[in-house]
C-alpha positions as CSV (number, residue, x, y, z in Angstrom):
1,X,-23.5,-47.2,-30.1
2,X,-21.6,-49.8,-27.8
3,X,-18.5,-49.6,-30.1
4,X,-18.4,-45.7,-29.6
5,X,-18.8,-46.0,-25.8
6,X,-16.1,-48.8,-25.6
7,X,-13.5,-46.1,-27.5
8,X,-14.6,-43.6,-25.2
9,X,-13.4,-45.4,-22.4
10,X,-10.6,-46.6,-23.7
11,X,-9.3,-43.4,-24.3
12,X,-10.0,-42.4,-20.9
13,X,-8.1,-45.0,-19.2
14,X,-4.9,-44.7,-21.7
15,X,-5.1,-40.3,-21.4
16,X,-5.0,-41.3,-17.9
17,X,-2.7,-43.9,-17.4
18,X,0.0,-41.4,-19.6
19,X,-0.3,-38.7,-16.4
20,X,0.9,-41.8,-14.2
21,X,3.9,-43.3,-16.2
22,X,4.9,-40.0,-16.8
23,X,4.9,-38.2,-13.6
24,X,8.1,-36.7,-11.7
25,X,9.9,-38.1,-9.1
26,X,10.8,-35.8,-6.5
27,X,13.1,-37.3,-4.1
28,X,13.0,-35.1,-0.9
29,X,15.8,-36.7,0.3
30,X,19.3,-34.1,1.0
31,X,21.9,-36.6,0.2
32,X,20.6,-37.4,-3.5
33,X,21.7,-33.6,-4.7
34,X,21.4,-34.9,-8.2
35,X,17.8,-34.2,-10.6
36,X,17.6,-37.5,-12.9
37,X,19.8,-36.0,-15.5
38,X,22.5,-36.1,-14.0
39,X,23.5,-32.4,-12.8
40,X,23.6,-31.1,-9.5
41,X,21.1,-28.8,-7.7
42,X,21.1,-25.5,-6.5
43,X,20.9,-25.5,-2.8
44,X,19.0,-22.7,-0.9
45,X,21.5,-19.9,0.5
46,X,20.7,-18.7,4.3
47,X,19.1,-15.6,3.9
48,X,20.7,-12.5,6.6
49,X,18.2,-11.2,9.3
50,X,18.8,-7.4,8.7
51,X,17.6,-6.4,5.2
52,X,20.8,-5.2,3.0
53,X,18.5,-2.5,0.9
54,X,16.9,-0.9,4.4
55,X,20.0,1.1,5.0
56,X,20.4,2.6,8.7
57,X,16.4,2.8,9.0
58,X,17.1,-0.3,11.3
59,X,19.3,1.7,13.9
60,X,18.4,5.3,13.5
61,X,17.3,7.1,16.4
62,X,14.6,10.2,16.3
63,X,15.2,12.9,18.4
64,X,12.5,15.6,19.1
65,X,13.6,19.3,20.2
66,X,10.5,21.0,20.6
67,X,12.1,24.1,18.9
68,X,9.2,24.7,16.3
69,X,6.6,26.5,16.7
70,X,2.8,25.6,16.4
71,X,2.2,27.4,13.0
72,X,5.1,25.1,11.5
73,X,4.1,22.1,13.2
74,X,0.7,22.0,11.9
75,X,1.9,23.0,8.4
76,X,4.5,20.1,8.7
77,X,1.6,17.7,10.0
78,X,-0.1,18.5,6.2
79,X,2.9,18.4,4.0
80,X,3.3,14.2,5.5
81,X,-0.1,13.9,4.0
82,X,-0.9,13.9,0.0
83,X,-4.8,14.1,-1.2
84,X,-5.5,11.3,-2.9
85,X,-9.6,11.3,-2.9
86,X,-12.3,13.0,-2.0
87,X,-16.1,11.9,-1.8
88,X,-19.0,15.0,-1.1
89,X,-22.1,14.2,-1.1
90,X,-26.0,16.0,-0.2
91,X,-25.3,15.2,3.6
92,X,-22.0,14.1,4.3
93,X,-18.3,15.0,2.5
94,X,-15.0,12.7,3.0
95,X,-11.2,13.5,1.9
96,X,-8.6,10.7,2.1
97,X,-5.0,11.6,2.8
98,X,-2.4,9.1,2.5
99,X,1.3,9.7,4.2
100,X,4.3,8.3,3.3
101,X,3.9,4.5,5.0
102,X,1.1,4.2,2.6
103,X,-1.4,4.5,5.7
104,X,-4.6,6.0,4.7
105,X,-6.5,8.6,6.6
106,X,-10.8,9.2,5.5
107,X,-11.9,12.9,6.9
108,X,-15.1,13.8,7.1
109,X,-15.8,17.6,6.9
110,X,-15.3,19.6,10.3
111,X,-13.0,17.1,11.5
112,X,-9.4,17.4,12.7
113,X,-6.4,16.1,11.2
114,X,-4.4,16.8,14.0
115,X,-4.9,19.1,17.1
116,X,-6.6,22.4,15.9
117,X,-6.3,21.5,11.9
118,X,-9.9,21.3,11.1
119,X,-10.8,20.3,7.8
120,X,-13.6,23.0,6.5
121,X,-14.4,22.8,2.9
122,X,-13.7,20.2,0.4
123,X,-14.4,20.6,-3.4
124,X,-13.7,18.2,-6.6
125,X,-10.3,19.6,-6.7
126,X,-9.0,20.8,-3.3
127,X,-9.5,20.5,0.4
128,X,-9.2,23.8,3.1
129,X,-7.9,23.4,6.4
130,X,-8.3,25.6,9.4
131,X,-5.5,26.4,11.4
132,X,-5.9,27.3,15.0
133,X,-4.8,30.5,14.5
134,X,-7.7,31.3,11.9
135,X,-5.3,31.0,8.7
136,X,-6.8,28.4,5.9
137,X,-4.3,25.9,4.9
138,X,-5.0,24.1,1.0
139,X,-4.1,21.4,0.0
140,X,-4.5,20.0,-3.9
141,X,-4.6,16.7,-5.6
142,X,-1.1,17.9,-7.2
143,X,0.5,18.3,-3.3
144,X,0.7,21.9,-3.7
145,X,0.2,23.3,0.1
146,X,-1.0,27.4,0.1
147,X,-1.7,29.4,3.0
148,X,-4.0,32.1,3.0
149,X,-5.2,34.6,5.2
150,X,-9.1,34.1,4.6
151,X,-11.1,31.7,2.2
152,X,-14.1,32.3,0.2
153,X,-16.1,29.6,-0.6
154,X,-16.5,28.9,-4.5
């Protein structure tokens, strides 16, 4: 039993002492620009402070006209969104909308999306939105957008 224990621990010191004759050198110092075979290394290029693949996002400018109209405006405000969930339940029913920044907006039902776009019915596949001006505005997991006059419930 003693002779098994005494292997034991001599292979434990000799495993270990291999991690500590065999471990790199790093030298961290900048004038040594050569690895211990001999070549050179690769020093880091400065990186530029505007990002080359943004294009002009950086320096564009937004203007707002106020030339559209209310009925465009809060179609426009749904067509940034895309329906990406929706949750309904015995007492409570959600939607989440995501826009293009990958922001994510939860809904619950009779709320407003943006100044009198009410959210009024959701189902498995759809939500309806309730314009100001009475009109139903749905909106589908597919980003299909149709307007309709009046809405029956199914």
């Amino acid at each position: 039993m003693n002779l098994v224990k005494i292997i034991i621990l001599v292979l434990i010191l000799v495993f270990s002492s291999f991690k500590i004759l065999y471990a790199e050198n790093h030298d961290t110092t900048e004038d040594n620009a050569e690895n211990s075979l001999g070549m050179e290394l690769e020093t880091e290029e400065d990186v530029p402070l505007n990002d080359p693949f943004a294009g002009n996002a950086g320096s564009s400018t937004t203007v707002d006209l106020n030339n559209t109209t209310d009925e465009t405006e809060t179609r426009a405000i749904l067509y940034d969104y895309k329906l990406v969930g929706t949750i309904s339940g015995n007492f409570e029913s959600f939607i989440s909308l995501v826009d293009a920044g990958g922001n994510v907006v939860t809904l619950a039902l009779f709320e407003e999306l943006s100044e009198g776009l009410r959210l009024v019915d959701i189902s498995s596949k759809d939500a309806v939105f309730q314009k100001p001006d009475g009109k139903y505005l749905t909106i589908n997991f597919k980003n299909q957008i149709v307007e309709r006059d009046d809405y029956a419930k199914k």
